[in-house]
C-alpha positions in Angstrom: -52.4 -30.8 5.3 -48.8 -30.6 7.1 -45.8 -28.7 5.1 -42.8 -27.9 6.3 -40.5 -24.7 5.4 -36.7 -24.8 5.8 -34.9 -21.9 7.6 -31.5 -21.4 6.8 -29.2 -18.2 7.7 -29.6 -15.4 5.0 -33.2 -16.6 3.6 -35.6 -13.5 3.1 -38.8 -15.4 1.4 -39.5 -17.8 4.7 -41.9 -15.5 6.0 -43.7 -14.7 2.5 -43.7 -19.0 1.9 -45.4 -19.4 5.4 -47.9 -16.7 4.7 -49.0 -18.7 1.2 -49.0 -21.8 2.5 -51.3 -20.7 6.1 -53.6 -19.1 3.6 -53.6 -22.5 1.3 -53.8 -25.0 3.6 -55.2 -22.8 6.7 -52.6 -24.2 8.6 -49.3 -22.7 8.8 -46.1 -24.7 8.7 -43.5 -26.2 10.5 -40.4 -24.7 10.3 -37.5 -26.7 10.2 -33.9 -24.9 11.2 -30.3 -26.0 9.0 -29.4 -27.9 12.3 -32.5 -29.8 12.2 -31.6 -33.8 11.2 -35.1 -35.3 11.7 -38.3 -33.9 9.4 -42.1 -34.5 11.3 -44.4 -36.6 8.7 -45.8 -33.6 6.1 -47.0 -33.6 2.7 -44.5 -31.1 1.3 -41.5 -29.5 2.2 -40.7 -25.8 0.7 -36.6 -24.2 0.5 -37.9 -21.0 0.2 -35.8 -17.8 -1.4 -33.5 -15.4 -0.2 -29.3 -15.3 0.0 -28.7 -18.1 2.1 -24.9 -17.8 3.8 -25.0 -15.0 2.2 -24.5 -16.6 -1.8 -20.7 -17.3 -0.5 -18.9 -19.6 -2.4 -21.6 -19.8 -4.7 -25.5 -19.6 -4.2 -26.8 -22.2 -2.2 -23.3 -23.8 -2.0 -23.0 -23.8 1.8 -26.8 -24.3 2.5 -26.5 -27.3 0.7 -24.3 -29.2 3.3 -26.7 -28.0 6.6 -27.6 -31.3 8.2 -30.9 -30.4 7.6 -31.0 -30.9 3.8 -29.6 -34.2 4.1 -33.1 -34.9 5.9 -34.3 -33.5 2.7 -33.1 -35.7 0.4 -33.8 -38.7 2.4 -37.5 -37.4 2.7 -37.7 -36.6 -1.2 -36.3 -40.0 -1.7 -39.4 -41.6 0.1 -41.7 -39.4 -2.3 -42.5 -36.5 -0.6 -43.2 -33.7 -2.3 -40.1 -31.2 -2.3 -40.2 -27.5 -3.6 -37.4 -25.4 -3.7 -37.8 -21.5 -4.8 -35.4 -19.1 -6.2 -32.5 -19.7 -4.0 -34.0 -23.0 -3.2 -34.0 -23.9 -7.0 -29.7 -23.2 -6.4 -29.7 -24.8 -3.3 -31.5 -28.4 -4.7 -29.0 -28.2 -7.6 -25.8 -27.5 -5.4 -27.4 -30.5 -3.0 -27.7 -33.0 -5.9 -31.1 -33.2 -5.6 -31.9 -31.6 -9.0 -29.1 -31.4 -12.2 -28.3 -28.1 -13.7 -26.8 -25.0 -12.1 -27.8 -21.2 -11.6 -25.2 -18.8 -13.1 -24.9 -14.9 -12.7 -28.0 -13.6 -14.9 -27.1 -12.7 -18.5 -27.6 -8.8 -17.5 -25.0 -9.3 -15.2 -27.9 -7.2 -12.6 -30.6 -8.0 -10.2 -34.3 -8.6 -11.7 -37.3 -7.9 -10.0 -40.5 -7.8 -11.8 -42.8 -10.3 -13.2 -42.5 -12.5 -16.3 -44.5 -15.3 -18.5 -44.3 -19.1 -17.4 -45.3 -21.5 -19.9 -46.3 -24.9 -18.2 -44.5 -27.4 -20.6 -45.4 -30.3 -18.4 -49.1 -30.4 -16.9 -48.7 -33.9 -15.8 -46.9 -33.3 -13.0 -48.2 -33.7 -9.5 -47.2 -29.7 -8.9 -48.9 -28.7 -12.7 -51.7 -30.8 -12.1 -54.0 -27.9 -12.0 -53.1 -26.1 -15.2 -53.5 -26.7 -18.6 -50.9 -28.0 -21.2 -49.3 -24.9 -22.7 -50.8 -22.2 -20.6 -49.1 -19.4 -20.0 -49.4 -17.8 -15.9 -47.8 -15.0 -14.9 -45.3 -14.9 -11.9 -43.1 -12.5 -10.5 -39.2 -12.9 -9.9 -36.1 -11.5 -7.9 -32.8 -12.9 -8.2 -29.2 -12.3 -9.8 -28.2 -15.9 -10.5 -30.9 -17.4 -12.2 -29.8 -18.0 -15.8 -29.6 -22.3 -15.3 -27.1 -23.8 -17.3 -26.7 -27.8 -17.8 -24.6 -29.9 -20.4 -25.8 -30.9 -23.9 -26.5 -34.8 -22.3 -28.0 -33.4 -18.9 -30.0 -31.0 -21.4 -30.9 -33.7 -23.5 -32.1 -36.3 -21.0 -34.3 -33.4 -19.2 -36.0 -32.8 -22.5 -36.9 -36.5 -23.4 -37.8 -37.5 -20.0 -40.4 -33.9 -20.0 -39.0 -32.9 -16.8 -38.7 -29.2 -18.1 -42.0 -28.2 -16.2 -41.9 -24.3 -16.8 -40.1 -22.3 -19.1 -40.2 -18.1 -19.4 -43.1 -17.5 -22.0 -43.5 -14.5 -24.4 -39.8 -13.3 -24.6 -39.7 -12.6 -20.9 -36.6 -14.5 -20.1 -35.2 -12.5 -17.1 -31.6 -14.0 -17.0 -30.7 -15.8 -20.0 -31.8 -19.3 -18.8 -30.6 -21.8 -21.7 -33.5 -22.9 -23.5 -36.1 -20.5 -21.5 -35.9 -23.1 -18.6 -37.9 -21.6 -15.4 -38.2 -24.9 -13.4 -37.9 -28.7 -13.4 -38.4 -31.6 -11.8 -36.0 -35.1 -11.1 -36.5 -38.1 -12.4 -39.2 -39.3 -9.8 -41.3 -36.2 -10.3 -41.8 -35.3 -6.5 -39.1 -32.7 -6.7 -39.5 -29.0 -8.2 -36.7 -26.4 -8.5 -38.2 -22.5 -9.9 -36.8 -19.4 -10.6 -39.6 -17.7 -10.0 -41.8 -17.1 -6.7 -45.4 -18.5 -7.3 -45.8 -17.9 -3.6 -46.1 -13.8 -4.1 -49.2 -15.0 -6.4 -51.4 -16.8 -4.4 -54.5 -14.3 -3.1 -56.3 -11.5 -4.9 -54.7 -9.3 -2.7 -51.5 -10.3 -4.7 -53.0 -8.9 -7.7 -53.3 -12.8 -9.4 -53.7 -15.8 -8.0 -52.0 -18.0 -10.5 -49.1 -19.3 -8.3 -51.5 -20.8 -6.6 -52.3 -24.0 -8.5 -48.6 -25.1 -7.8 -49.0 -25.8 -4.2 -52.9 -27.0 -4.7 -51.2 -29.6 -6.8 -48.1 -30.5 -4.8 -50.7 -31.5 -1.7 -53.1 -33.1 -3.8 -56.0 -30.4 -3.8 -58.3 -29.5 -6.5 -57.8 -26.2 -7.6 -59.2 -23.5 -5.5 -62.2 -20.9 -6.6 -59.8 -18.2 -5.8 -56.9 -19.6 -8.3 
């Protein structure tokens, strides 16, 4: 299995997102930097977390318009598996890759701890390994994660079931309308989350149930471990 991780200025997460996916795949990723305007052939591509640019503007603003996530789109176009965490969930919104926007959380504060995902839509190629309606736990870290989108965006995500996780148990971090955690576009081969299922993904983590989303993404069954 190939994957790829982005590398834009301000990130923090690259380094945990390569770690998960060498211990997944036993392989560990290319990484791609913002300058970057080709992508080799992998089977997933990863915008890992952080403050990219520094959240300037607004988060994921300026990472949006780096040459290489026009390469991203393109490549998400042709079906490959895209998924974008935390600040890669605000950069695939601000690129128009996903609809919605992340806001300043509710608190108005930084979170950092874990919370409840609900899986709302196991038929995805990403949910593929869970169960309808169960409930995983996965930690989070941001201070603009409370997505917003219109009463017709909100509405079309809904009927099409492209709301894929929503915060479970009254564990909403940030105020996200309707509890929504993560979603995918209309093709299905893109992911935008909140929350990092990449700090979940060996025993050593404490839980292994972030796992299943990459297992899933590259077409594996699900893992002993997970």
């Amino acid at each position: 299995m190939n994957t790829a991780v982005i590398l834009l200025p301000g990130l923090n997460r690259d380094r945990d997102m390569i770690a998960a996916l060498t211990a997944i795949t036993g392989k560990a990723p290319l990484t791609v930097w913002q300058t970057e305007t080709t992508l080799p052939d992998v089977d997933l591509v990863v915008v890992p977390g952080g403050f990219s640019f520094g959240d300037y503007l607004r988060c994921g603003a300026i990472a949006a318009r780096a040459p290489v996530m026009r390469v991203v789109a393109e490549v998400a176009a042709k079906g490959v598996p895209v998924l974008g965490v935390c600040n890669g969930f605000q950069i695939l919104c601000e690129a128009g890759l996903l609809p919605g926007a992340l806001m300043r959380n509710n608190s108005l504060r930084f979170v950092c701890r874990d919370v409840k995902l609900e899986v709302v839509n196991a038929a995805t190629r990403f949910t593929a390994n869970y169960r309808q309606g169960q409930v995983i736990r996965c930690p989070v870290a941001h201070h603009d994660g409370n997505y917003f989108a219109d009463a017709i965006t909100l509405a079309r995500l809904e009927g099409e079931n492209r709301v894929v996780f929503r915060y479970a148990e009254g564990t909403n971090p940030n105020g996200a309308i309707r509890d929504i955690a993560g979603i995918v576009n209309d093709a299905g081969n893109v992911l935008g989350m909140m929350p990092h299922p990449e700090n979940l993904v060996e025993p050593e983590h404490g839980g292994t149930d972030g796992r299943a989303i990459f297992e899933g993404a590259l077409g594996m069954t699900a893992s002993a471990a997970a």
